[in-house]
N, C-alpha and C positions, 0 to 999 in steps of 0.2 A: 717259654713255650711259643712266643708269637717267633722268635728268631727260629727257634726249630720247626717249625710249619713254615716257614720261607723257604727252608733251604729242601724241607721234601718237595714244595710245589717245583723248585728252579732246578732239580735235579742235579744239587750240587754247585752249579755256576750263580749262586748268592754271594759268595765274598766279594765279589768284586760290589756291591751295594749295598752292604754291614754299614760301611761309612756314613753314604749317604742319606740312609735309612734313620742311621742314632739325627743327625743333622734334622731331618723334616721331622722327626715328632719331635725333637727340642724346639722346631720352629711352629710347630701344631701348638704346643703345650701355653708356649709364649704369647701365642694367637690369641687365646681362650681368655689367658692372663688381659689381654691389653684390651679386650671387648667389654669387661668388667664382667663377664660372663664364668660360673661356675663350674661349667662343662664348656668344652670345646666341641664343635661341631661333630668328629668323630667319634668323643667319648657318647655324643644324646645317638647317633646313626647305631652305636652298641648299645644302647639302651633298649631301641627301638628293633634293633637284630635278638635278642633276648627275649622280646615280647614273640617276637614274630618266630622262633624257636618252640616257645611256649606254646604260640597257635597249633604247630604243625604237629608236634606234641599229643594235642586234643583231638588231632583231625587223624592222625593212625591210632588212637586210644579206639574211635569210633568206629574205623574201619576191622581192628580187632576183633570188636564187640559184635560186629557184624556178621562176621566171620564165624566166629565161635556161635551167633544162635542160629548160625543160616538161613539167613535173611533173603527173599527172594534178590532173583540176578541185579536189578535194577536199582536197588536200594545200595547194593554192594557195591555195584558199579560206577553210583553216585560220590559214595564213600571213597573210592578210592577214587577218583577224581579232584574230589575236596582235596585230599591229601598231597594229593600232585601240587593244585598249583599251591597249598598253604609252600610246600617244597619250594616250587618256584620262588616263591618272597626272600627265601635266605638264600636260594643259589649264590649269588651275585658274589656275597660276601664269604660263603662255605667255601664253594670255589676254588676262591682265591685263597681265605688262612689255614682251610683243612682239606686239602684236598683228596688224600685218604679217605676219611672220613665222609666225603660227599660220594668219590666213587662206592664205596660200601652202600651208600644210601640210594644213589639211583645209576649205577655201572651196567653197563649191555648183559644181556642175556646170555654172555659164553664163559667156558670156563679159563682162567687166566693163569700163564705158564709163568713163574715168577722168576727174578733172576739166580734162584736156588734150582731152579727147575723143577720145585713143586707146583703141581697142579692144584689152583683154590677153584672153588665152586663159585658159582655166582650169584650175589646173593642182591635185595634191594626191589626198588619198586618195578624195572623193567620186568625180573624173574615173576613177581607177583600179577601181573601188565598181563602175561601170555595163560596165566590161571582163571584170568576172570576176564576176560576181550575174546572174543565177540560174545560168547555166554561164560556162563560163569563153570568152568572143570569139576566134577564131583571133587576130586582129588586136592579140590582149594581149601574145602572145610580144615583137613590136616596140613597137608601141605603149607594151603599159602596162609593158614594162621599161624605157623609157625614161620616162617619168612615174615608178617605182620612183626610178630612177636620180636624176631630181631632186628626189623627194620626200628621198631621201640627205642632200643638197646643202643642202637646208632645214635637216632634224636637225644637221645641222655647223653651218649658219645660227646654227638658235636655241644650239646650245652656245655658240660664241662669241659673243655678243650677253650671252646670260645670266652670263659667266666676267664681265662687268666691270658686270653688276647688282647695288645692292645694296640688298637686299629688306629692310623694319622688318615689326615685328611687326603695328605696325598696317595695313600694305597686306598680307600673308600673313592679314590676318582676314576682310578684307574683299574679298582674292580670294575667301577660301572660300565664303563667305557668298553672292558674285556669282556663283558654279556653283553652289550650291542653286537660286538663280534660273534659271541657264541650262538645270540641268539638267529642271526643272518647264516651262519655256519651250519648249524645244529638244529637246533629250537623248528626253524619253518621247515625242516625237510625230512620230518619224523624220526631224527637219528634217534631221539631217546622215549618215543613212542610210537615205536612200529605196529602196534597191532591196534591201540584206542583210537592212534588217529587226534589222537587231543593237543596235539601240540599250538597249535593258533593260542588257545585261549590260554593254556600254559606261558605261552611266550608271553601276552599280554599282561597275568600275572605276574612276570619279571618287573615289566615295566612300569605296571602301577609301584610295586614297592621301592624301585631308584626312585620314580617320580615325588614320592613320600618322602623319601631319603634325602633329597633333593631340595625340599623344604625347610628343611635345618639349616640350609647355609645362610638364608635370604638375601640369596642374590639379588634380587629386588633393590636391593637398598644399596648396591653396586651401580647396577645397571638394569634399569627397569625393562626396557626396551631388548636384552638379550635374557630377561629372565621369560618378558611372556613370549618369545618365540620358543626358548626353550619349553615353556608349558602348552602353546600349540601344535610343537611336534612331536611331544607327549601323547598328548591326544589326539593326534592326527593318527599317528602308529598304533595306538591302542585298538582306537575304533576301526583300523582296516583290519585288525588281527579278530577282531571277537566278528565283524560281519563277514570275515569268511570262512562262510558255514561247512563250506565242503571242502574240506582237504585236499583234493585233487585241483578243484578249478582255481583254488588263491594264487593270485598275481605277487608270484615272489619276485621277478626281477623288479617291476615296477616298487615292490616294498621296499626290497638293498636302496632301489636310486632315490627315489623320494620321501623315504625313512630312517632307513637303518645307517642312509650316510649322512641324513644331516643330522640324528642325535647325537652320533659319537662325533662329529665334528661342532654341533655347538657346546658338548660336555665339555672338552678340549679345553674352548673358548672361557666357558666358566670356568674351570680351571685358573683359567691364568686370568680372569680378568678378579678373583678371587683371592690370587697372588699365591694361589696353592703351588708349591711346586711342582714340576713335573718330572720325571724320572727319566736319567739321562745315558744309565747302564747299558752293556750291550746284550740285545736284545733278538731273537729271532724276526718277532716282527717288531719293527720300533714302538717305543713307548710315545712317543710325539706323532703317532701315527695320524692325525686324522678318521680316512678312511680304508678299508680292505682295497679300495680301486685307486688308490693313488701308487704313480710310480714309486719305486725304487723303497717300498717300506719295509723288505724281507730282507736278511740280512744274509747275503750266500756266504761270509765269515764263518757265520754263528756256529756251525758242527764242524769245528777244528779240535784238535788236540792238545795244541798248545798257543800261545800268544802270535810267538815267531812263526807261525807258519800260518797265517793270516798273508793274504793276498797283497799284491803290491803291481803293477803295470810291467815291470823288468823281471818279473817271477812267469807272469802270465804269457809276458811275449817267448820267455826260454820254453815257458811249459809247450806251446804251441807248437815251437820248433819240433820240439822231443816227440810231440803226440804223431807227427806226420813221417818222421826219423825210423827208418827200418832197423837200425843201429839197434833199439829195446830189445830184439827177434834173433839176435844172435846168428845172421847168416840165414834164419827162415825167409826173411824175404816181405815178412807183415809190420803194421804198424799200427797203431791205434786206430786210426782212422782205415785200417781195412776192412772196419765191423761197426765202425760209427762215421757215416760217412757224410758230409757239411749238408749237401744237399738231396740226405733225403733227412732230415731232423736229428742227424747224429746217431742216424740205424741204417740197417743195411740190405733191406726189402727182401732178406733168404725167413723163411719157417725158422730155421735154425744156421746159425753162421757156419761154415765152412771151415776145419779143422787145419791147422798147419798141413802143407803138402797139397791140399787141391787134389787129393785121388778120390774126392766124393763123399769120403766121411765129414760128415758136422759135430759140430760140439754137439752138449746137449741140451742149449737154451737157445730163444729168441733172442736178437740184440737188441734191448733196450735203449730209445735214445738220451744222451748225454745231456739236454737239455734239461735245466732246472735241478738237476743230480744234487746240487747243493744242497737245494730244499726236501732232503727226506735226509731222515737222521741215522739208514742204516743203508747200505749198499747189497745189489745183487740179489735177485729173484727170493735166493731164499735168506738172506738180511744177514746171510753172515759175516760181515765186516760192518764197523761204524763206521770210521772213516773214509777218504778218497784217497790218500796217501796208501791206506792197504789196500786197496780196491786196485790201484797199480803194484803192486809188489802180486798181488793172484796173479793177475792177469799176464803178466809179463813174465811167471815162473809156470804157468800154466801149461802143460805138454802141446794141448791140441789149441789154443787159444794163440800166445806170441813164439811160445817154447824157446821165451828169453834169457839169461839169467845176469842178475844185477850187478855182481860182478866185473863182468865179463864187457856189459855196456860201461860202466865206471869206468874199466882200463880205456877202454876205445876213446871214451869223451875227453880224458885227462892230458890223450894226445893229438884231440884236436885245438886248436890255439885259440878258433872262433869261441867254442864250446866252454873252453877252461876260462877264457876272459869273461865270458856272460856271465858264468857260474860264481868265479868271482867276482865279480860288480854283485851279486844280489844275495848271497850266502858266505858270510864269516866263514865255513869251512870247508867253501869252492864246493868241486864236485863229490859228491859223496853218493852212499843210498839214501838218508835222510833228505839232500835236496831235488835231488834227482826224483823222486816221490811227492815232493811238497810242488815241485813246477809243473808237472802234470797235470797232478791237484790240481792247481792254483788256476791253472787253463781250464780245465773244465768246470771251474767253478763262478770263471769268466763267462758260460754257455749260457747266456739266459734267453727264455720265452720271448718273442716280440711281441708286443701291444699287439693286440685282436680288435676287432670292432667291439666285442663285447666290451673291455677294459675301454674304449673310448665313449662309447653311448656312457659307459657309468659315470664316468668321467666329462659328459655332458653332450655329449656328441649324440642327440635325440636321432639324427635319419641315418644312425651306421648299421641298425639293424632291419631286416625284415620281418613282417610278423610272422610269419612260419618260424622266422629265426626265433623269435623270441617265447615263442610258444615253445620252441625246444627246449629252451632252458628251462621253464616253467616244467616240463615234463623230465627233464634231469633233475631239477631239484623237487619235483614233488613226487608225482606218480611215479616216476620210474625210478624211483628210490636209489640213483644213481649216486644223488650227492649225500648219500650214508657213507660212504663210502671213499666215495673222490670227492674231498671237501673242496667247496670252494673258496677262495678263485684262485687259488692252487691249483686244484682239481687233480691231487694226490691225494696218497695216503696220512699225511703228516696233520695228527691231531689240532685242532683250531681250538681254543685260543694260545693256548698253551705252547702248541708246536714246541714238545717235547719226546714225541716217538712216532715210528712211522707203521704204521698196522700193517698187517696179514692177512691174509682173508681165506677162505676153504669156498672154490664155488667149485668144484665139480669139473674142471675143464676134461673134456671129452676128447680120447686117445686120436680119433680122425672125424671128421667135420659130420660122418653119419650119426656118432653120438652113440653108437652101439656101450663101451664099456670109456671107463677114467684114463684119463692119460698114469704113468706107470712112474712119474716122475713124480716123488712125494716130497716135494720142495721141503719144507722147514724140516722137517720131523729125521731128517737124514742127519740133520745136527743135533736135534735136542732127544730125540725118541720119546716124546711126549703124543699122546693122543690128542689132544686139540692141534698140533700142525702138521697133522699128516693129509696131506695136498695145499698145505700152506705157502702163496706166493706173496710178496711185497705188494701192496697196491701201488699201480706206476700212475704218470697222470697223464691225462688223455687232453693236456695242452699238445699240438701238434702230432695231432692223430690221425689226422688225413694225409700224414708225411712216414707215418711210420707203420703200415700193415706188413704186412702179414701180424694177426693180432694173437695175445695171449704169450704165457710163459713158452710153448710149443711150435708157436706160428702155426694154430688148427684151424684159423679164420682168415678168409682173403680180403673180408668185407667188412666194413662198419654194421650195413643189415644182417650179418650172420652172427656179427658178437648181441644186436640189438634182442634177436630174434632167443640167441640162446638166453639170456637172459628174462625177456619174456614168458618164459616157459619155467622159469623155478631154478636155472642152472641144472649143475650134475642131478640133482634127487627131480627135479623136472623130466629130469631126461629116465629115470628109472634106479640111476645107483645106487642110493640105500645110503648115502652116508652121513652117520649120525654127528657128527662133528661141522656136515657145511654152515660156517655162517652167512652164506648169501640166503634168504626168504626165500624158501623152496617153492610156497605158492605163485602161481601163475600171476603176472603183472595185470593181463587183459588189456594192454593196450593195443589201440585201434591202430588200425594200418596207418591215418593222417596224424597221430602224436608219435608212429614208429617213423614216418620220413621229414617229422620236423624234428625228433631229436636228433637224426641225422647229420639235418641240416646244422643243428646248433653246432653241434660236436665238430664240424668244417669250418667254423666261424673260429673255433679255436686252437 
């Protein structure tokens, strides 16, 4: 069972650390052995995951009961609060061995399009969250006691799932480590309690129970000296999280840089000064990571197809060639870069690009820029290709797009001699469609972000921000619910910690900048025909966003204050459309004009 909950959380890409895995618990087991110790540290942290099981258990039994006698707002509301953070104490380790089973327990409020393309409802504490936040719905006595009732069902769920896990010390370090992440990601920026607002204390509740967890190893008796730093920045991080009271005004950048990065960097540290080992597989974001702000820890690899088609410097420099090479165009006269262009971020400043021919018609999208493209796990507005490899076979067979065909470029390459020799120097089967796909790839997988002042202040660089600047962020990651959505320091759509799928989103974008009716373009839903993605786009990231307007899948915005402003206002159902499927928070943000022109400012920083 614990192998088969690996391989759901890694979506598959577990084999490649079966090996190493059998390896650290035989060096776990041995551990235990040579301490004279009858439990190994992981097996007393399962102990102690069981107890705390049991709490949370007790703590939706209550909320239940509360339910069912309809107990005034305040008492309910308490209750289910208890119940969250008891939640909190096992996340870390649910998480990580069952992740099924945790999204059932606390997964967003929308319904989820499966890869059968059934539609499942959604069930868990967030669905119960919007029944009893800010008062408590008549409709929660039935309703959300039954959601109570199943949320039960789960808790029994993960206890039996977890009785026949069996956790090494080395995946117990690197859960922890992976909720410092989630918690810097998620946890501060109300992704998973958008309407209580409780997340601080939530968070905090994470961290008391590592911090307990933590206890078990007695690191002390390693290294005294990195054990009580480790327990004062325990309790440094706790104590800013429970003092701030007010959701909007918490200084989240100041927490990432003088918190959330040196716990998961002294975790690390205990780690290996513990002789735990550390996991060396590949990784989206590496496992050796330190922190979120350190260079080069995302792996632009990682969303490949196969081994071989993994980046190399002579893949990248032919891909480049090709990207600029009108040859893909068949005689049209385009080339990749006539719609992603170096110096405006790999876009091309039109509403919507310009169709083969130049007689004024456009394709039907925004060009999105190239930059970072690695780091989402699905390609193109409405997510229909995985790869970057297909992502150039669209594109280049596309009528109004290159109106290439692959082919026809192949013969052309095979008789140039420059072309056939490069091809040959970095591909066993020279030029083909397979390489000729993968060098493109390979190029644009080469496109990364430049360090921002942001990534350098984290990074230690105290005077690279301004406080306007930095109040931006504090308003993209709290009040303006920005980083629900565009996690950071990404600031895509690609799920944190995990970075396993890249989300969608339904906000309403509006047909022309008056806002009168919905753009007509019903992104996801043209491929699946499901009702959750009808106006479904890719969330892109708004690194290099001052580089790349005209904004939105449409290009209906000229200006960062007109995307700030729609948003503001609730998106599409803000604006009057009615649509019961947006998941952007339709209510009004209420921000004031001086946190609308410092998220501005932020949003230019990066």
């Amino acid at each position: 069972m614990f192998f088969k909950s690996l391989l759901s959380a890694s979506s598959g890409k577990c084999w490649s650390f079966i090996i190493p895995v059998l390896a650290i618990w035989l060096v776990s087991c041995q551990s235990g052995s040579e301490n004279g110790s009858d439990l190994s540290g992981s097996k007393l942290v399962k102990q102690s995951f069981m107890q705390d099981i049991n709490s949370l258990d007790t703590a939706v039994s209550q909320l239940q009961r509360d339910l069912k006698s309809k107990r005034p707002d305040a008492v309910i509301q308490k209750a289910f609060r208890s119940a969250r953070l008891a939640y909190k104490k096992v996340e870390f380790i649910s998480a990580y061995y069952s992740p099924e089973t945790t999204k059932a327990l606390n997964g967003p409020n929308i319904p989820e399009v499966d890869d059968d393309l059934r539609v499942n409802p959604p069930q868990g504490f967030q669905v119960l969250e919007e029944l009893v936040f800010p008062v408590v719905d008549s409709s929660a006595f039935s309703e959300g006691l039954q959601i109570a009732t199943v949320l039960r069902s789960q808790v029994n769920r993960l206890r039996k799932i977890s009785e026949s896990n069996e956790l090494t010390d080395s995946h117990v370090f690197d859960a922890m480590r992976l909720e410092i992440f989630r918690i810097q990601t998620q946890g501060i920026t109300g992704f998973d309690s958008p309407v209580a607002f409780h997340s601080l204390p939530e968070a905090a509740s994470a961290l008391e129970s590592m911090r307990d967890q933590l206890q078990i190893y007695a690191l002390d008796k390693k290294n005294k000296n990195l054990a009580d730093q480790l327990e004062s920045a325990f309790e440094k991080a706790i104590v800013n999280l429970k003092s701030g009271q007010n959701f909007d005004d918490f200084d989240r950048l100041e927490f990432i840089k003088n918190n959330a990065n040196e716990l998961s960097s002294l975790l690390l540290d205990a780690q290996k000064t513990l002789k735990i080992p550390v996991f060396t597989e590949s990784r989206f974001l590496s496992a050796s990571a330190r922190t979120l702000s350190d260079s080069g820890v995302f792996n632009s690899d990682y969303f490949v197809n196969l081994d071989e088609q993994h980046s190399t410097p002579g893949k990248v420099a032919l891909g480049k060639m090709l990207f600029f090479n009108p040859v893909l165009s068949a005689g049209a006269g385009r080339s990749c870069a006539s719609c992603h262009q170096p110096d405006k971020a790999f876009s091309d400043g039109e509403t919507k690009s310009f169709a083969v021919g130049f007689d004024g018609k456009r394709i039907s999208r925004n060009a999105p820029t190239l930059l970072n493209a690695a780091f989402q796990a699905v390609q193109f507005a409405d997510s229909r290709v995985t790869f970057l490899e297909d992502q150039a076979t669209d594109v280049i067979q596309n009528k109004q797009e290159m109106h290439g065909s692959l082919p026809l470029a192949i013969k052309a390459l095979k008789k140039d001699p420059e072309y056939a020799g490069l091809f040959a120097a970095n591909y066993k089967d020279g030029v083909s469609e397979e390489s000729l796909k993968n060098a493109i790839a390979s190029y644009i997988r080469s496109l990364r972000m430049p360090e921002t002042r942001l990534d350098t202040y984290l990074q230690g660089e105290t005077k690279s921000l301004t406080l306007e600047e930095k109040a931006g962020f504090n308003v993209f990651m709290g009040k303006g619910k920005c980083a629900t959505c565009h996690f950071y320091p990404l600031f895509n759509g690609t799920v944190p910690p995990s970075y396993q799928e890249t989300e969608s989103e339904v906000l309403g974008v509006p047909l022309t900048v008056q806002g009168k009716e919905v753009d007509t373009d019903v992104g996801k839903f043209v491929l699946t025909k499901r009702e959750p993605h009808l106006y479904a786009f890719k969330t892109p990231t708004v690194r290099q966003v001052s580089k790349t307007a005209p904004y939105m899948h449409n290009g209906v915005y000229k200006t960062l204050e007109q995307v700030v402003d729609f948003y503001d206002q609730g998106g599409g159902n803000g604006l009057g459309f009615n649509l019961p499927n947006q998941t952007l928070p339709f209510d009004k943000l209420n921000l004031k004009p001086a946190e609308k022109k410092a998220l501005v400012a932020f949003m230019n920083v990066l």
